[in-house]
C-alpha positions as CSV (number, residue, x, y, z in Angstrom):
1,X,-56.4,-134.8,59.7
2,X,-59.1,-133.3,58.4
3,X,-60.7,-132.4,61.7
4,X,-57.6,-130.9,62.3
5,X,-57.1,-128.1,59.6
6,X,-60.9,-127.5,60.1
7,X,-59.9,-126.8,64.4
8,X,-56.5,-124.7,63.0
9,X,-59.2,-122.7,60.5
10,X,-61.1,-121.9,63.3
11,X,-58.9,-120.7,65.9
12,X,-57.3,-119.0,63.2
13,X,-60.5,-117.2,62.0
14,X,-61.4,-116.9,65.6
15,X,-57.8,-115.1,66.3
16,X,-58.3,-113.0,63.2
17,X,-61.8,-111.9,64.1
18,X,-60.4,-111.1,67.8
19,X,-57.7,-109.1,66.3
20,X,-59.6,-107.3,64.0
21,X,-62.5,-106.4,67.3
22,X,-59.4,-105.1,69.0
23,X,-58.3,-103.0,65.9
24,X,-61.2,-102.2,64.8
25,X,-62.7,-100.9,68.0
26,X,-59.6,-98.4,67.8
27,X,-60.3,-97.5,64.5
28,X,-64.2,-97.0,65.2
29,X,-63.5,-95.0,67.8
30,X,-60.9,-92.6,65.6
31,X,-63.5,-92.9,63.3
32,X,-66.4,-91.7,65.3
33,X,-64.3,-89.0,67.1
34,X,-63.6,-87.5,63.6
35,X,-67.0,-88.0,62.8
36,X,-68.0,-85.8,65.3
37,X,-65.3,-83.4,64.3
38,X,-66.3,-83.2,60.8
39,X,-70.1,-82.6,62.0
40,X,-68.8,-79.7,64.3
41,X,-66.8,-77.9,61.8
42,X,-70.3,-78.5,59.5
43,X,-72.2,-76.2,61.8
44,X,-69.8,-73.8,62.3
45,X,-69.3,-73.4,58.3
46,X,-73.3,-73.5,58.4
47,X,-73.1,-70.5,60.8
48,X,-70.7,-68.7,59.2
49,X,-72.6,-69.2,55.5
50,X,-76.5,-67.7,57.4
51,X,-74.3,-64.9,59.3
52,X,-72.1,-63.7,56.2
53,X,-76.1,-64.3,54.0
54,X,-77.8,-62.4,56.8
55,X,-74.6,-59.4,56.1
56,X,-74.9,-59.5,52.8
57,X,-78.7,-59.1,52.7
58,X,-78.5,-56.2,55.5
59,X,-75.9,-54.9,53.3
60,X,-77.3,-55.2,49.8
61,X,-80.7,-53.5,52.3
62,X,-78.9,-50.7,53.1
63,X,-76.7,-49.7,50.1
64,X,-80.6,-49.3,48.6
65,X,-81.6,-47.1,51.4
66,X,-78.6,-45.1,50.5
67,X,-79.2,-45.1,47.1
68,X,-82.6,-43.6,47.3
69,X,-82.1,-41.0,50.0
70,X,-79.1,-39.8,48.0
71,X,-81.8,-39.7,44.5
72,X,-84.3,-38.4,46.8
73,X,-81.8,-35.5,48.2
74,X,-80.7,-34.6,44.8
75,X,-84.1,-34.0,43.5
76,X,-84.6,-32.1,46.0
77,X,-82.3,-30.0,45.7
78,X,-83.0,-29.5,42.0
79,X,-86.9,-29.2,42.7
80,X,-85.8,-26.3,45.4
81,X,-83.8,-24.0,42.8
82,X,-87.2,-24.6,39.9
83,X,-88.9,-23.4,42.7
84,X,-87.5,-19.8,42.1
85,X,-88.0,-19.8,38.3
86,X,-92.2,-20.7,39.0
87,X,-92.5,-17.9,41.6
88,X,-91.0,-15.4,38.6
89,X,-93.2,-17.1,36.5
90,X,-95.9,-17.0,39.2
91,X,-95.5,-13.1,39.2
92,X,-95.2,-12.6,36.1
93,X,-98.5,-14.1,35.2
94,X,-100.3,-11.9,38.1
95,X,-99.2,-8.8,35.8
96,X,-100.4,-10.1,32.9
97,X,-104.5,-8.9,32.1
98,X,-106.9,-11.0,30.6
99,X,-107.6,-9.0,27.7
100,X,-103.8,-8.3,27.2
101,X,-103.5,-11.9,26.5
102,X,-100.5,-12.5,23.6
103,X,-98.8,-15.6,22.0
104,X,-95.7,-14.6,24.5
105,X,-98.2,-14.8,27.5
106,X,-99.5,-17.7,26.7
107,X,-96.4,-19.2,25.7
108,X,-95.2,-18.0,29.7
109,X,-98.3,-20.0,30.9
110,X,-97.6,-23.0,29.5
111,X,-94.2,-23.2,30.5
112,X,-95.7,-22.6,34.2
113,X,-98.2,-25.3,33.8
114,X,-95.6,-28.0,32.6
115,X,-93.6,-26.9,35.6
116,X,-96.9,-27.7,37.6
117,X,-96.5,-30.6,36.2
118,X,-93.1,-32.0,37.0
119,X,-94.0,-30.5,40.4
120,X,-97.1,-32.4,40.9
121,X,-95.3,-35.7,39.1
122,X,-92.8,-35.6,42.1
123,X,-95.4,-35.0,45.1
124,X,-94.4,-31.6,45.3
125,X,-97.4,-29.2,46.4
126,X,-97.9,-25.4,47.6
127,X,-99.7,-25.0,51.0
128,X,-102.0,-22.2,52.0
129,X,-100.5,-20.0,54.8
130,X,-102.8,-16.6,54.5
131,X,-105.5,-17.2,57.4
132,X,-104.0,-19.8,59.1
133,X,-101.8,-19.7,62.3
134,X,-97.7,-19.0,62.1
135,X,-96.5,-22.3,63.1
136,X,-92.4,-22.6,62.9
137,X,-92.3,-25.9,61.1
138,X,-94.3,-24.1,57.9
139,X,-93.1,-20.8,57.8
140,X,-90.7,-18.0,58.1
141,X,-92.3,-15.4,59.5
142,X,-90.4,-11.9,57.9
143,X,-92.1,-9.1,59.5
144,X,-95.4,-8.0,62.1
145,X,-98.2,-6.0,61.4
146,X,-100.5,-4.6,63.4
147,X,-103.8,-5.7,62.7
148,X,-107.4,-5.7,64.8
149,X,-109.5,-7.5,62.4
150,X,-107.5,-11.1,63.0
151,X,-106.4,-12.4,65.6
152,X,-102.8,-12.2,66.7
153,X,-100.5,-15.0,65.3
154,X,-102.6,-15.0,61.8
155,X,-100.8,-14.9,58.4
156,X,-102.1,-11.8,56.7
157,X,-99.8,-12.2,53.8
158,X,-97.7,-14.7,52.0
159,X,-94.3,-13.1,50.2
160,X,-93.5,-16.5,48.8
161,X,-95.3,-19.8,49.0
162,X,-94.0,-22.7,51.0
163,X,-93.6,-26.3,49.4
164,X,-94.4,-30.3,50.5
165,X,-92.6,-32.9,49.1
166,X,-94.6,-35.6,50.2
167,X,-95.5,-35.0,54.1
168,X,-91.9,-33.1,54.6
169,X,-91.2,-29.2,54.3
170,X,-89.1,-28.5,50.7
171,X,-89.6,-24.7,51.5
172,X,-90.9,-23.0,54.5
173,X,-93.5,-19.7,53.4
174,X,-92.2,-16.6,54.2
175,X,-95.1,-14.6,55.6
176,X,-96.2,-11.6,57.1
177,X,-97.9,-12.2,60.8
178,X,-101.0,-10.0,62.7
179,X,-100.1,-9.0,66.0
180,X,-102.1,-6.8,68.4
181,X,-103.3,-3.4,67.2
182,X,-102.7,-2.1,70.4
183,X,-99.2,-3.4,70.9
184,X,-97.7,-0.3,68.9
């Protein structure tokens, strides 16, 4: 009897175990299937997180870009209207004689060296126009004269200085161009 229930505890683990192949191949293959699912949608969340990092970036990039032309526009524009107050300081100084020096003419000067100052603090710089050619990315050229002693194209006179701010034109220099003697 013994042998028995040993042979019925066989066949029935044996039957169980075949069962459980049968069901369990079904379930490892649901199971691998959403496996694979789960590993797709993985990826895809992975792309979308680099591609929405990679906007952000690109965004946060050009919001600075935008930030700093606007800064950079602004003091421009507030550089351009000092520029007006140093040429009237600029002429007023050329009237003033060396031995006529007072406190109020020195007090002028120092405003128009602090000026200087802010204008050499924020890359802005005068260039020379008198002697060089006319060129249409420097200056505005406001009348001719007839000349013979340069040669035609030459600035013979500045009437009011042009500006850099950094390698780009703040001001152009309005100037006063030779041409040909003989052209009258």
């Amino acid at each position: 009897m013994m042998f028995k229930k040993r042979e019925n505890d066989e066949m029935n683990d044996s039957m169980l175990s075949d069962n459980e192949g049968e069901f369990g191949s079904d379930q490892k293959e649901e199971r691998d299937i959403r496996i694979e699912a789960l590993q797709t949608e993985l990826e895809q969340t992975k792309d979308q997180l680099l591609r929405r990092t990679a906007e952000m970036d690109n965004m946060r990039r050009r919001h600075q870009q935008e930030s700093m032309q606007l800064i950079l526009e602004g003091n421009k524009r507030l550089i351009l209207e000092l520029l007006a107050t140093i040429d009237d300081l600029e002429r007023t100084l050329t009237f003033v004689k060396p031995d006529e020096k007072t406190p109020l003419t020195d007090g002028i000067e120092l405003v128009y060296k602090n000026f200087q100052k802010i204008l050499e603090k924020n890359n802005v710089k005068p260039f020379e126009s008198i002697g060089h050619a006319f060129d249409v990315h420097l200056h505005d050229a406001l009348m001719e004269e007839a000349r013979e002693d340069v040669k035609p194209g030459t600035i013979t006179n500045e009437i009011q200085k042009g500006y850099m701010m950094g390698d780009q034109v703040l001001r152009h220099a309005k100037v006063i161009v030779a041409k040909n003697g003989a052209d009258e």
